[in-house]
N, C-alpha and C positions, 0 to 999 in steps of 0.2 A: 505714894498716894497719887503723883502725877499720872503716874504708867498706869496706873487701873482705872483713871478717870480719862486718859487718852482710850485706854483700851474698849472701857463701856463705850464711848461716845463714837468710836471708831464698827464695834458691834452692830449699835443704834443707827451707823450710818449704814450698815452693809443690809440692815433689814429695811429699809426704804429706800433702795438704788439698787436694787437687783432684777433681775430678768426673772420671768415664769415662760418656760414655754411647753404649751399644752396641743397635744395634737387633740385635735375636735371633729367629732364626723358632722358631715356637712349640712345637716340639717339644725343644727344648731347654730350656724352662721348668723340666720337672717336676727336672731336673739344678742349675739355677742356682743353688738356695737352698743348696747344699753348695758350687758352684765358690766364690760368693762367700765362703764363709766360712772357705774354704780360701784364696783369696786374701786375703783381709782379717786371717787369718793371717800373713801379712807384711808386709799396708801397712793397717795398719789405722786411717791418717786417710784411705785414698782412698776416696771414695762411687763406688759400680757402680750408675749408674744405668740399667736395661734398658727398652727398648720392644718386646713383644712383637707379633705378626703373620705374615702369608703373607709367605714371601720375598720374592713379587712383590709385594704391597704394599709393602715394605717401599724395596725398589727405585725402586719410583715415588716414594718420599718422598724417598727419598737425591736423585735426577734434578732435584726440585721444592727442593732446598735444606734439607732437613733436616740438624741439626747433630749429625747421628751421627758417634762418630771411629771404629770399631768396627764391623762385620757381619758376621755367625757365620749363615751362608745353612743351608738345609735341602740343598740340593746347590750345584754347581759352576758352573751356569750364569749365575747374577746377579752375583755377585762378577766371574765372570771377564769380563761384559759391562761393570758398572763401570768396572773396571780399564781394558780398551780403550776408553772412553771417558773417560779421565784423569781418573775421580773417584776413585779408589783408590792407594795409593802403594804396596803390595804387591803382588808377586804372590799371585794367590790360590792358598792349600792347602788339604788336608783334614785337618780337624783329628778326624774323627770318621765313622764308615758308621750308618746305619739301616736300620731293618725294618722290615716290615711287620706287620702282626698284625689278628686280625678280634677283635671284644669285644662282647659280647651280656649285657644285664642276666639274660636268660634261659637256660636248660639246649640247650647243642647239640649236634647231633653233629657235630663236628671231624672226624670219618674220612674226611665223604664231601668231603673238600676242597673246593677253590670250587667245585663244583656246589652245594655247602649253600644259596648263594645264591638259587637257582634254586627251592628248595620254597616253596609255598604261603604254609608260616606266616612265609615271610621275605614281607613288604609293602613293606617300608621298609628302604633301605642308606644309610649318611650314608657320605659322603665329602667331603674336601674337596675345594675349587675347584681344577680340574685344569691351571687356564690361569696361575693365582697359586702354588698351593702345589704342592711336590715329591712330598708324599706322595700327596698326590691323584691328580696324575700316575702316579706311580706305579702304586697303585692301579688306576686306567681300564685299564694296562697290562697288569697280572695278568689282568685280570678275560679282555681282548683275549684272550692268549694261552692261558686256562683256555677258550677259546671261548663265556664266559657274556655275554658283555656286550652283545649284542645283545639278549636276552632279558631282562636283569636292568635295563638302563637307563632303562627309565620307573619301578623304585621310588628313583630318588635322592633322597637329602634333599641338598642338600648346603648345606655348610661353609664358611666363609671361611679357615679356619686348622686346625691337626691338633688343636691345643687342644679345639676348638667341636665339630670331628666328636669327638669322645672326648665330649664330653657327651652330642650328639646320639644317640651311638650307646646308651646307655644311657635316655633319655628318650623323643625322636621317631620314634627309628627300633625296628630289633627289631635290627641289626647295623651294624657299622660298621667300616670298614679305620683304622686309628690306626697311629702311630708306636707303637714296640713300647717304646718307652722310656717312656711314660705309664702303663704298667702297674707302673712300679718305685715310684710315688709313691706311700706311708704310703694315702693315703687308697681307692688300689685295692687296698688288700692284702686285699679281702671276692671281689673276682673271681679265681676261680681260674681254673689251667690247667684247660684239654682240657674244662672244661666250661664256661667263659663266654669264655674266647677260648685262643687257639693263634697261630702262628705261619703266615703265608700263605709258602706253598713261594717260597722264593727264585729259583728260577729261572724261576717267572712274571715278574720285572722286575727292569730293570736295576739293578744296586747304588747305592743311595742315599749318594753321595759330598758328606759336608758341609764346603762351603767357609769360610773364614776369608779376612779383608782387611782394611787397616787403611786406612779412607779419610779425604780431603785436609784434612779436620779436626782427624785425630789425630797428624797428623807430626808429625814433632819432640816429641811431647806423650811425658814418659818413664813419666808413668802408664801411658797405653793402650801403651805399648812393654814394658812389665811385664806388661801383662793378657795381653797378646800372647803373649809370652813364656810366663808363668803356662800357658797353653792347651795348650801343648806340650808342660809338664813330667809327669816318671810321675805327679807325684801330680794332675794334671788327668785322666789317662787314667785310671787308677784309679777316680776319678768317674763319670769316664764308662760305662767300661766296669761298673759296679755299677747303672748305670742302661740296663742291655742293650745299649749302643754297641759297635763291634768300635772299634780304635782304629788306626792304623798303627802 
């Protein structure tokens, strides 16, 4: 009776002192520091350890053996490529949509929509890497169907990550297409609307669908089946949605 009541108590300890470590595309950063603390709210011996990056990077590390249990994509297509390659043991969902949004350290005018791109005092657009990151793609996309992006594609700076364009776009460049959810972070609260950024028309690009997956690291693991979990509930969406997310 001893040995199965050391052994439970021994269980019970290993599921609240354990690590998660989730790779996370980077636009869900400026969110994390509240999901964690909202989850650590309940389990609060389990450490969230995150590795931020381009989805696609991120991808390529999962493929090469990285010991992520965990990947929260910027959209729907790396997870769901995982998975068909049996490194993922869920189906992939979306746990969360993004936007787009253009961000200028300087004064613009937002009315004349993506054409803004196209004047003079725009030199420089940071975007990120289109072939790695969602948003970037994204982005190319708008730009495609706003009919600028012929004209506008030799001022690119670009990005590894949405993070890095969010810096760029404020430093290197003079604008820049960012996840609309980096505007929610304490530290942008100095950029306002309609005069340092806005909102790029949704219907320039397809709906930014971000995936979730729990890969073959994390099975059976009831932490990361908690985070999991955790991800889904109102009070993740809540989160989320405070940090411009629409949510399902």
């Amino acid at each position: 009776m001893k040995k199965i009541l050391l052994s439970l108590c021994l269980t019970l300890m290993s599921l609240n002192a354990g690590e998660i470590k989730i790779a996370l595309a980077a636009n869900v950063s400026y969110a994390m520091d509240d999901l964690k603390k909202a989850f650590n709210a309940l389990y609060p011996e389990t450490k969230v350890k995150v590795t931020l990056g381009s989805s696609g990077k991120l991808t390529a590390q999962i493929k090469n053996g990285a010991p992520y249990q965990l990947f929260m994509a910027a959209n729907m297509k790396y997870p769901e490529a995982l998975y068909e390659e049996g490194l993922a043991v869920s189906r992939p969902i979306v746990y969360a949509q993004g936007s787009l949004a253009y961000l200028s350290s300087k004064q613009q005018d937002f009315t004349k929509g993506i054409a803004l791109i196209k004047d003079d005092t725009i030199k420089k657009i940071a975007v990120a890497n289109p072939k790695t990151a969602p948003y970037g793609k994204a982005a190319v996309e708008a730009m495609k169907r706003g009919g600028v992006l012929e004209e506008v594609e030799n001022k690119f700076v670009y990005a590894e990550s949405i993070s890095q364009t969010v810096s760029y776009a404020v430093t290197a460049a003079d604008i820049g297409f960012i996840a609309k959810s980096s505007l929610y972070s304490p530290k942008m609260a100095h950029f306002k609307e309609g005069v340092n950024w806005a909102d790029v028309d949704p219907e320039l690009y397809t709906p930014i669908n971000q995936g979730m997956v729990v890969l073959s690291n994390g099975e059976k693991n009831s932490e990361v089946a908690a985070f999991y979990t955790f991800m889904l509930s109102a009070k993740a969406k809540e989160i989320l949605q405070k940090y411009g997310y629409l949510v399902p």
